[in-house]
C-alpha positions as YAML, in Angstrom:
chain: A
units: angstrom
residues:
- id: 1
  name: UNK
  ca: [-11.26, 150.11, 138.92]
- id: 2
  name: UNK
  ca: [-9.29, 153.21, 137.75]
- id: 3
  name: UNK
  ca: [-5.92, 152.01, 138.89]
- id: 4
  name: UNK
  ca: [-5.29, 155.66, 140.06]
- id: 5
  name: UNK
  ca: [-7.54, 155.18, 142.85]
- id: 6
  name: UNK
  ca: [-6.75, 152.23, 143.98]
- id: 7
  name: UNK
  ca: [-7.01, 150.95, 147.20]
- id: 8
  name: UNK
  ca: [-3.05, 152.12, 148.68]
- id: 9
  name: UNK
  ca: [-4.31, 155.41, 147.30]
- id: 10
  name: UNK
  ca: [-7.17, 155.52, 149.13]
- id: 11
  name: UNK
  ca: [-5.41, 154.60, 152.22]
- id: 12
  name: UNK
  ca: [-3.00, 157.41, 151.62]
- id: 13
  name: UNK
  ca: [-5.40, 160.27, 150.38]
- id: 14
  name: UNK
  ca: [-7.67, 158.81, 154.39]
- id: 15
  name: UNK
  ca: [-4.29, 159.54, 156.22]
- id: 16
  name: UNK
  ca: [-3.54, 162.63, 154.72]
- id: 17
  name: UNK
  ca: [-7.47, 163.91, 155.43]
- id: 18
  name: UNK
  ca: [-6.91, 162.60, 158.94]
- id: 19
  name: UNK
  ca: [-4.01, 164.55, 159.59]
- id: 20
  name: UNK
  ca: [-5.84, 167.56, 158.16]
- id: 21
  name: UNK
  ca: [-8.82, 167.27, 160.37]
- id: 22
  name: UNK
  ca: [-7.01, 166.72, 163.20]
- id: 23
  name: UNK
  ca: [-4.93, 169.84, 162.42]
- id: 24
  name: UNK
  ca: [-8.15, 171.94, 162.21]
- id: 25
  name: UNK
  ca: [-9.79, 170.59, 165.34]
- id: 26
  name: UNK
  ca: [-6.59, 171.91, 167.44]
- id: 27
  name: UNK
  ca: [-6.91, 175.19, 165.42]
- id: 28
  name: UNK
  ca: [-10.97, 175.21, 166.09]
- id: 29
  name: UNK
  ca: [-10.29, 174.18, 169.71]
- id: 30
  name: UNK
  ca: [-8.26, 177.12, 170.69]
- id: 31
  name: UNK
  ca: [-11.46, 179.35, 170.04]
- id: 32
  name: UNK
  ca: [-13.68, 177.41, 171.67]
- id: 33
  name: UNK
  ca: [-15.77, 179.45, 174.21]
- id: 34
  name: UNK
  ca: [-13.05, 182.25, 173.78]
- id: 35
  name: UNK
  ca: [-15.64, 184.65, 172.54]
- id: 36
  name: UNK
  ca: [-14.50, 184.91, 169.02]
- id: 37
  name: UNK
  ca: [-16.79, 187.58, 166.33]
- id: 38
  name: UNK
  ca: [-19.47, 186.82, 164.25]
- id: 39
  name: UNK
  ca: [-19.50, 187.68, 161.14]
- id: 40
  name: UNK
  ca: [-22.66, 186.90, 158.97]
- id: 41
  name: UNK
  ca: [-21.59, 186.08, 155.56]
- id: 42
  name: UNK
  ca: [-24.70, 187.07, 152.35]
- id: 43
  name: UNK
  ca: [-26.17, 183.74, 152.38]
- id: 44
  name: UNK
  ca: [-27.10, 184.63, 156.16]
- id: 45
  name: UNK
  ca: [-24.82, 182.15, 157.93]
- id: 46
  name: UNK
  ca: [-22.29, 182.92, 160.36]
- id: 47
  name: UNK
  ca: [-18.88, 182.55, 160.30]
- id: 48
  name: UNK
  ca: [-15.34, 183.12, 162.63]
- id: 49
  name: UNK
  ca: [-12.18, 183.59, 162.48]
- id: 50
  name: UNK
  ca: [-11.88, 179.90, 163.48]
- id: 51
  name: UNK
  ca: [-13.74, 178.23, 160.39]
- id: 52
  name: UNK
  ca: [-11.27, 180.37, 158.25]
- id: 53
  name: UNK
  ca: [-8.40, 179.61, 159.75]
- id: 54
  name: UNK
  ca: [-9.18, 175.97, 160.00]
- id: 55
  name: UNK
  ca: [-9.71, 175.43, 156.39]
- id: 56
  name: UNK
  ca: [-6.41, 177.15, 155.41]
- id: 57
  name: UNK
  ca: [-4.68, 174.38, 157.64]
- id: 58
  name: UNK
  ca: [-7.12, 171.75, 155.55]
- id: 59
  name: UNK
  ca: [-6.16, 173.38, 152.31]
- id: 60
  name: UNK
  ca: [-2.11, 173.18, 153.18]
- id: 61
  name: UNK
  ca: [-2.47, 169.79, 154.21]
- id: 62
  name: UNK
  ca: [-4.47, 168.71, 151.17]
- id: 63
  name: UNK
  ca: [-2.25, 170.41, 148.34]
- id: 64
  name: UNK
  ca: [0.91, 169.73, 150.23]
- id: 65
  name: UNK
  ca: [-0.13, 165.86, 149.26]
- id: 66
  name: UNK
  ca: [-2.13, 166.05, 146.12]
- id: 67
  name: UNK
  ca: [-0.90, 169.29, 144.70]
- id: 68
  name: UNK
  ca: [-2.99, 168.81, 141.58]
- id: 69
  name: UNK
  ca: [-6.39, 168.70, 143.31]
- id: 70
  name: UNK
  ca: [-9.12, 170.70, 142.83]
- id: 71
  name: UNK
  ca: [-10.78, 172.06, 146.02]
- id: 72
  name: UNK
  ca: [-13.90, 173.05, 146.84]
- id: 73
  name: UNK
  ca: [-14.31, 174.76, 151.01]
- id: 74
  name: UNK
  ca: [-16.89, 176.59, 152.65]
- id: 75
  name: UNK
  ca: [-15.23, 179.64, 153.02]
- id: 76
  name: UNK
  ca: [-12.94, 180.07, 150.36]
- id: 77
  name: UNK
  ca: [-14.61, 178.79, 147.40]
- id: 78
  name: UNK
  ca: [-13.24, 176.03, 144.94]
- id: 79
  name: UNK
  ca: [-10.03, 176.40, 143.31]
- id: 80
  name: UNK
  ca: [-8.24, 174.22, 140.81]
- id: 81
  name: UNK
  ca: [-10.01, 172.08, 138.02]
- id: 82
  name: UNK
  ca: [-9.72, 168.21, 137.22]
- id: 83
  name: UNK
  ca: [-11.49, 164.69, 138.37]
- id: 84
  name: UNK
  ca: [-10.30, 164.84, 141.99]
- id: 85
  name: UNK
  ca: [-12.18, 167.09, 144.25]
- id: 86
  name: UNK
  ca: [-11.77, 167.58, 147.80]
- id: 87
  name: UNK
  ca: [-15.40, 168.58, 149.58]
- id: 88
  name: UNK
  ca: [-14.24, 170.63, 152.60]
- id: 89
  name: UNK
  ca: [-16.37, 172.17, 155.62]
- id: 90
  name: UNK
  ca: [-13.79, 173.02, 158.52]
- id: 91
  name: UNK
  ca: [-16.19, 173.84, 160.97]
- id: 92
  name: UNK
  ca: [-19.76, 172.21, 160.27]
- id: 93
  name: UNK
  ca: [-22.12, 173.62, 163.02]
- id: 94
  name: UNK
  ca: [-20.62, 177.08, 163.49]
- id: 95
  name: UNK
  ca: [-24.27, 177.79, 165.03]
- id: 96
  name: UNK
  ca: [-23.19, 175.97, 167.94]
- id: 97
  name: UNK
  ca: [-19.73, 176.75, 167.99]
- id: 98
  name: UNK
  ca: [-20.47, 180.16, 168.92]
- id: 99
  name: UNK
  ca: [-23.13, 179.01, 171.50]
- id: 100
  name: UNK
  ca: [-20.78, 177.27, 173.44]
- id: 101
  name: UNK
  ca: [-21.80, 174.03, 172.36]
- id: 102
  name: UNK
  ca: [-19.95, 171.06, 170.96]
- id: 103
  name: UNK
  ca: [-21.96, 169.80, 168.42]
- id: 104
  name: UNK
  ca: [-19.31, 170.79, 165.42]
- id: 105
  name: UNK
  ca: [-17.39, 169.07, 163.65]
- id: 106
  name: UNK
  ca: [-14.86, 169.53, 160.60]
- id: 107
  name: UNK
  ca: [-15.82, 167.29, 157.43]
- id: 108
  name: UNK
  ca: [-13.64, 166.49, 154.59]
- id: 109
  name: UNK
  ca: [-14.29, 164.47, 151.42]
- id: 110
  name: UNK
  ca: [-12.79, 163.32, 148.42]
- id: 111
  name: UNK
  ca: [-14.67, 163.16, 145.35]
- id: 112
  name: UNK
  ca: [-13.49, 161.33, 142.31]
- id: 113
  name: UNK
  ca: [-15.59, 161.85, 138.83]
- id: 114
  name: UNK
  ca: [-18.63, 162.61, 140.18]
- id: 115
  name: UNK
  ca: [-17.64, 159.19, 142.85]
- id: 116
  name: UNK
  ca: [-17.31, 160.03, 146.83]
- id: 117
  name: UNK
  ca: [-14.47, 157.83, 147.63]
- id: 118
  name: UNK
  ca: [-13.39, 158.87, 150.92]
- id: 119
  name: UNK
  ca: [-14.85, 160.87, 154.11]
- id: 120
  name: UNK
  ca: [-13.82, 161.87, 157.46]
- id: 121
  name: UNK
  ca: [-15.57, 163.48, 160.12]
- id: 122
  name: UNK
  ca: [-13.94, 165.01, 163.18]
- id: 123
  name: UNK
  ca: [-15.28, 166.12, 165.80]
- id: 124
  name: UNK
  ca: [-13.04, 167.86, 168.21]
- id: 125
  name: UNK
  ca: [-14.33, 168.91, 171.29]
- id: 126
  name: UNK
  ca: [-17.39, 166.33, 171.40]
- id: 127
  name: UNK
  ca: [-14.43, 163.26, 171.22]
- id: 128
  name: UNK
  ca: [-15.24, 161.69, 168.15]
- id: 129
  name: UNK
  ca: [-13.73, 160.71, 165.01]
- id: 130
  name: UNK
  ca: [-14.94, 158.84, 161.95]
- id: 131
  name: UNK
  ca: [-13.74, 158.01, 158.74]
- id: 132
  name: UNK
  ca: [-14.00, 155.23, 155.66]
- id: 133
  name: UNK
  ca: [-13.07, 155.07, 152.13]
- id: 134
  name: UNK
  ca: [-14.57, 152.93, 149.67]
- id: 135
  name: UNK
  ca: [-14.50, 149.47, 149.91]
- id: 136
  name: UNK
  ca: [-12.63, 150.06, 153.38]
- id: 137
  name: UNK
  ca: [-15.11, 149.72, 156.22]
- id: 138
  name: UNK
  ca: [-16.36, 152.49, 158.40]
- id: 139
  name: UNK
  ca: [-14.19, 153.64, 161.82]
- id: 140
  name: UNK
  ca: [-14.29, 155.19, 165.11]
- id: 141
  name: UNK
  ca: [-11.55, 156.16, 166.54]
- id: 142
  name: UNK
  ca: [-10.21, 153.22, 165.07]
- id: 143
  name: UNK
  ca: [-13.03, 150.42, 165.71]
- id: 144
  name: UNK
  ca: [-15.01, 149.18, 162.90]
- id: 145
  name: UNK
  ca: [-18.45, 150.63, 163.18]
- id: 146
  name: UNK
  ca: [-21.66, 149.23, 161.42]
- id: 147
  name: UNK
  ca: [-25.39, 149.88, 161.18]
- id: 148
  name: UNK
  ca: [-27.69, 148.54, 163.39]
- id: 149
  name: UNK
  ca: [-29.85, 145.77, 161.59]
- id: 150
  name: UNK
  ca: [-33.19, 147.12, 162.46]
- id: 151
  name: UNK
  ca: [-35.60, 146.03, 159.60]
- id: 152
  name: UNK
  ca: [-39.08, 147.32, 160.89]
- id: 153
  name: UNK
  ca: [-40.13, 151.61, 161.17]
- id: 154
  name: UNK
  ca: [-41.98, 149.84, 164.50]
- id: 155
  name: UNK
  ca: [-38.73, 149.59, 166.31]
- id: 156
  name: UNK
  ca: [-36.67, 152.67, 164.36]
- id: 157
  name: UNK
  ca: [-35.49, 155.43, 166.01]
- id: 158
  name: UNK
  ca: [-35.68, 158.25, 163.93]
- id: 159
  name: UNK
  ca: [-33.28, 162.23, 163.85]
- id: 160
  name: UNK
  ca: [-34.67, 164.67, 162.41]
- id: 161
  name: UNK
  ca: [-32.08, 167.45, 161.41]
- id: 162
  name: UNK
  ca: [-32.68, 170.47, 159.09]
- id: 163
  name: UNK
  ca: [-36.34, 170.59, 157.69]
- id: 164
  name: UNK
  ca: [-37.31, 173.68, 158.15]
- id: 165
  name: UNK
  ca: [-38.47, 173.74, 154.15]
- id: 166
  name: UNK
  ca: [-40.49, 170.70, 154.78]
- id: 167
  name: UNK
  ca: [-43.20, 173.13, 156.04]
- id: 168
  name: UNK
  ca: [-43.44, 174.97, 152.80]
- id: 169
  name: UNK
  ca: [-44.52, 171.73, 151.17]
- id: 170
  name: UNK
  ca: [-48.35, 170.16, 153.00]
- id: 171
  name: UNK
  ca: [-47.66, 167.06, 151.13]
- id: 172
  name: UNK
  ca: [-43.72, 166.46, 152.08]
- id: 173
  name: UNK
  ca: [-44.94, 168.18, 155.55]
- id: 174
  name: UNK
  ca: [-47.79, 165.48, 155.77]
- id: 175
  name: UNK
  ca: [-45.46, 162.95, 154.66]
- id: 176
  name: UNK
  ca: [-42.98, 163.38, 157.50]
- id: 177
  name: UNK
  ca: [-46.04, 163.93, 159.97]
- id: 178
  name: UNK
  ca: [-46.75, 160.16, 158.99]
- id: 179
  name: UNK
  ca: [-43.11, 158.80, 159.04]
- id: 180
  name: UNK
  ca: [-42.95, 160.42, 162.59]
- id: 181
  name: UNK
  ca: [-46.41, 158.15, 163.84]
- id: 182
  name: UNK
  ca: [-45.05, 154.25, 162.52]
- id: 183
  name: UNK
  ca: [-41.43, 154.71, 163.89]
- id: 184
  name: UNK
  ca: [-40.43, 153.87, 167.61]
- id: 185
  name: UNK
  ca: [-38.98, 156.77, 168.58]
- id: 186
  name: UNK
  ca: [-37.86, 160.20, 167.60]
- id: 187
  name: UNK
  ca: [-35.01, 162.69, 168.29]
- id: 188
  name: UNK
  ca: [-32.83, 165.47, 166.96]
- id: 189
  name: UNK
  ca: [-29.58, 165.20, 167.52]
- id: 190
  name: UNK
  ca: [-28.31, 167.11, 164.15]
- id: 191
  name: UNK
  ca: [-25.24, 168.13, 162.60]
- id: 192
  name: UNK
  ca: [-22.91, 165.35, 162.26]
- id: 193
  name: UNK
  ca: [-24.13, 163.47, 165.70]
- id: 194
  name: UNK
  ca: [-26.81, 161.94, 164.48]
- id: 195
  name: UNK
  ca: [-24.90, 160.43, 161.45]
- id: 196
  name: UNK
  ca: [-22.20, 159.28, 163.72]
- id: 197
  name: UNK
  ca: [-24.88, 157.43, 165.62]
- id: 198
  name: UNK
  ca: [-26.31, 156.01, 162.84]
- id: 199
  name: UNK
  ca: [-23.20, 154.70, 161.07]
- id: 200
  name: UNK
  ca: [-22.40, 152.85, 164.95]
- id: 201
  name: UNK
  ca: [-25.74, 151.51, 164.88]
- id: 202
  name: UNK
  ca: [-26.91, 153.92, 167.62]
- id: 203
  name: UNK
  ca: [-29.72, 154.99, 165.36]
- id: 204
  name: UNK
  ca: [-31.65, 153.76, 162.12]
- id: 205
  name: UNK
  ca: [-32.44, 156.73, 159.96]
- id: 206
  name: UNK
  ca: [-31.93, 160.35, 159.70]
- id: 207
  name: UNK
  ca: [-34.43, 162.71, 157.23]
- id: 208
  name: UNK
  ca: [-32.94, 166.45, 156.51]
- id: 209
  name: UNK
  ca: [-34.44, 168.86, 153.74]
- id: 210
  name: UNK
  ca: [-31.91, 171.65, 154.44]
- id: 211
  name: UNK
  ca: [-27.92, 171.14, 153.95]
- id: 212
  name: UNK
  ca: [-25.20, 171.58, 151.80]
- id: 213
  name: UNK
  ca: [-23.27, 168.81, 150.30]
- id: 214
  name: UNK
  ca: [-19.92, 170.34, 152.37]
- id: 215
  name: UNK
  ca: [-22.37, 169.23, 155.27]
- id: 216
  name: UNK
  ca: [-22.84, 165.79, 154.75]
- id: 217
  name: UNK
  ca: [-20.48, 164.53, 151.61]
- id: 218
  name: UNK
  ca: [-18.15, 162.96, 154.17]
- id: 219
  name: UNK
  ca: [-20.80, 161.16, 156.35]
- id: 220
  name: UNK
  ca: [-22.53, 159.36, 153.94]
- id: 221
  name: UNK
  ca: [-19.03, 158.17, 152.51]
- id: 222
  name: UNK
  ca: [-18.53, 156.91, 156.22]
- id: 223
  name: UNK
  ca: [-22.96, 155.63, 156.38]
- id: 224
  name: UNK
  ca: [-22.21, 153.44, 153.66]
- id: 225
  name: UNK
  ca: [-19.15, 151.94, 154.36]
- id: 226
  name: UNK
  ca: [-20.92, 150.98, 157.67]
- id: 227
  name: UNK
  ca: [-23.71, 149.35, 155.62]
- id: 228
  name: UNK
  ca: [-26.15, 152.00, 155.42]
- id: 229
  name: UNK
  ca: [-28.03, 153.73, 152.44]
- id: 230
  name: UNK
  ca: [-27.66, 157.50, 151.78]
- id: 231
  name: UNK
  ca: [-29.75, 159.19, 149.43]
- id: 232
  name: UNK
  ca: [-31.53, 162.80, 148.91]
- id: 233
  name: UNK
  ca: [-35.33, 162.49, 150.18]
- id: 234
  name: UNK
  ca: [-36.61, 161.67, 146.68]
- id: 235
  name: UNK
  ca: [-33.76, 158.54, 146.57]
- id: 236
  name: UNK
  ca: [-31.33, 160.14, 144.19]
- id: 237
  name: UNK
  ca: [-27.74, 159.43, 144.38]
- id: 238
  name: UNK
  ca: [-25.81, 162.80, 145.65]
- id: 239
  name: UNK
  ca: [-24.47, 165.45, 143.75]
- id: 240
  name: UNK
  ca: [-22.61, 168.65, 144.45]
- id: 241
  name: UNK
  ca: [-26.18, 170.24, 144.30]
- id: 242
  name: UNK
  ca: [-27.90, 167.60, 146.65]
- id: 243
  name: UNK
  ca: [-29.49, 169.66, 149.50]
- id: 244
  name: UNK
  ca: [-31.51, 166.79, 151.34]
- id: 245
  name: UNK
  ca: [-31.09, 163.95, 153.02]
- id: 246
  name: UNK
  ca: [-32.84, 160.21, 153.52]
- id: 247
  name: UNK
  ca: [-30.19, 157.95, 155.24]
- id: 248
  name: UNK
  ca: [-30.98, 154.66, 157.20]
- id: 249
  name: UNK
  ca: [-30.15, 151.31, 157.27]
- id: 250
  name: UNK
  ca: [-30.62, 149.49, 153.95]
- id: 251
  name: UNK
  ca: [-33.61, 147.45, 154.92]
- id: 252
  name: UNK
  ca: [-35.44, 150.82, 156.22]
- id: 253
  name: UNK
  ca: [-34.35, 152.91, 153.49]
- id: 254
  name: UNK
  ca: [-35.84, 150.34, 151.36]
- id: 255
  name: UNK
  ca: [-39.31, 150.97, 152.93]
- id: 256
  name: UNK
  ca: [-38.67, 154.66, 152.84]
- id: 257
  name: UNK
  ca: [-37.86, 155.25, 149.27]
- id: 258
  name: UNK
  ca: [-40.73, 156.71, 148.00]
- id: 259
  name: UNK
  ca: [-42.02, 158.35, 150.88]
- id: 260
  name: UNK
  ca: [-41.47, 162.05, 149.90]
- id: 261
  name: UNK
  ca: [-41.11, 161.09, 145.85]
- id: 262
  name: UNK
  ca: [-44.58, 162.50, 145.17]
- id: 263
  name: UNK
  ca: [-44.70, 165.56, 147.20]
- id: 264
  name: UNK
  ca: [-41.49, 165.74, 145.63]
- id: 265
  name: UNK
  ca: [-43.26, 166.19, 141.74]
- id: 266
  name: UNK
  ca: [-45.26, 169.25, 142.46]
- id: 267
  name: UNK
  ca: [-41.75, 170.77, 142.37]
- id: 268
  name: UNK
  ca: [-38.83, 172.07, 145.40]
- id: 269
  name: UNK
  ca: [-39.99, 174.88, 147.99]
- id: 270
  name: UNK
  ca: [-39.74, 178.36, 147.65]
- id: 271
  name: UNK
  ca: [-36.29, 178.93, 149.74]
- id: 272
  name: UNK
  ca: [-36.85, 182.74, 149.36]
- id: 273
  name: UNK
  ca: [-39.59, 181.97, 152.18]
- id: 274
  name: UNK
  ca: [-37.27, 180.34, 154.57]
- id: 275
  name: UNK
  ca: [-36.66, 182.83, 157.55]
- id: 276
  name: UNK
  ca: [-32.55, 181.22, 157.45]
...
């Protein structure tokens, strides 16, 4: 192990992320149904004063600690260069935000060479916060947390988040279509809810074709420190470009690998279709 991440500065780099997503979700919270504007930024997604705001809190906090970082936020971009990069979304779900609903959260992650070492995921207003770092367990609000150890899709219950470019695809459609028929139940809870539920064992796997790694780089950190697998759909290892997701428990995601690997060689959808 490089001893430069080892595991006291882990421990550190998880308290000083805490701190910052805490610092946010006050920040986030005083907007909260206030009526803030919309503005609709050229890849078609909204954002507030509040996401803005909120991730030049996370930025202070983060370079006020590790001053040398690199950092890489939804709104303002990546600055700095090097082996340690912080992934930062300070207000994932800004859809709902400005419906007056809580399902938002503020994720931040540390990558290390290519490595996602740490994650936390706060959410403010819905009362929950997770985090882990590697090797470290996964936590709620301070209790351990682990994946449920359901082994058969015939008693899974299965979220379905983002997958709106599923369609574009009969085979990956098809593929979902059967996925949907052998498990025991399905819902879509989205965002980061669904991954909190699956990392407490509240839930067994989560399929999304649509996100950003700012979206989801912190909750599969916290996933697999709770004993999960967390993978693209075709069962690659994420990346900075990664924009799908196959998470479940390891047994499941075992039977699942595969599932959308051969819709997956005719080639990715054609996003300039997606109505975003």
């Amino acid at each position: 192990m490089n001893p430069a991440i080892d595991d006291a500065f882990l421990d550190h780099a998880l308290d000083v992320a805490l701190q910052a997503a805490r610092a946010a979700g006050e920040r986030i919270h005083r907007y909260f149904r206030q009526g803030v504007e919309v503005e609709v930024k050229p890849d078609a997604t909204p954002v507030t004063i509040a996401d803005r705001e909120a991730e030049d809190i996370i930025r202070e906090g983060l370079l006020r600690a590790f001053p040398a970082h690199a950092i890489y936020g939804e709104e303002r971009g990546r600055t700095g260069a090097g082996e340690f990069l912080w992934l930062v979304d300070p207000l994932d779900g800004t859809k709902s935000f400005v419906r007056g609903t809580p399902f938002f959260s503020t994720q931040i992650a540390l990558m290390h060479a290519g490595e996602l070492v740490l994650g936390v995921s706060h959410a403010s207003v819905y009362g929950e916060t997770m985090w882990a770092r590697r090797g470290g367990g996964a936590f709620m609000d301070g209790r351990r947390v682990q994946v449920a150890g359901t082994r058969a899709l015939g008693d899974a219950a299965l979220s379905l988040g983002n997958i709106k470019s599923l369609t574009l695809d009969a085979l990956r459609w098809n593929a979902l279509g059967a996925l949907v028929g052998r498990v025991n139940r399905v819902r879509g809870y989205g965002d980061f809810c669904h991954y909190h539920l699956l990392a407490r064992g509240a839930l067994d796997a989560v399929v999304e074709s649509d996100v950003n790694i700012l979206d989801i780089a912190a909750l599969a950190v916290i996933v697999r420190e709770a004993g999960g697998t967390f993978t693209d759909l075709e069962g690659r290892a994420l990346t900075l470009a990664t924009t799908s997701v196959l998470a479940a428990t390891a047994a499941l995601h075992a039977e699942l690998n595969g599932t959308f690997g051969a819709a997956a060689a005719n080639g990715p959808p054609d996003a300039s279709r997606l109505d975003k």
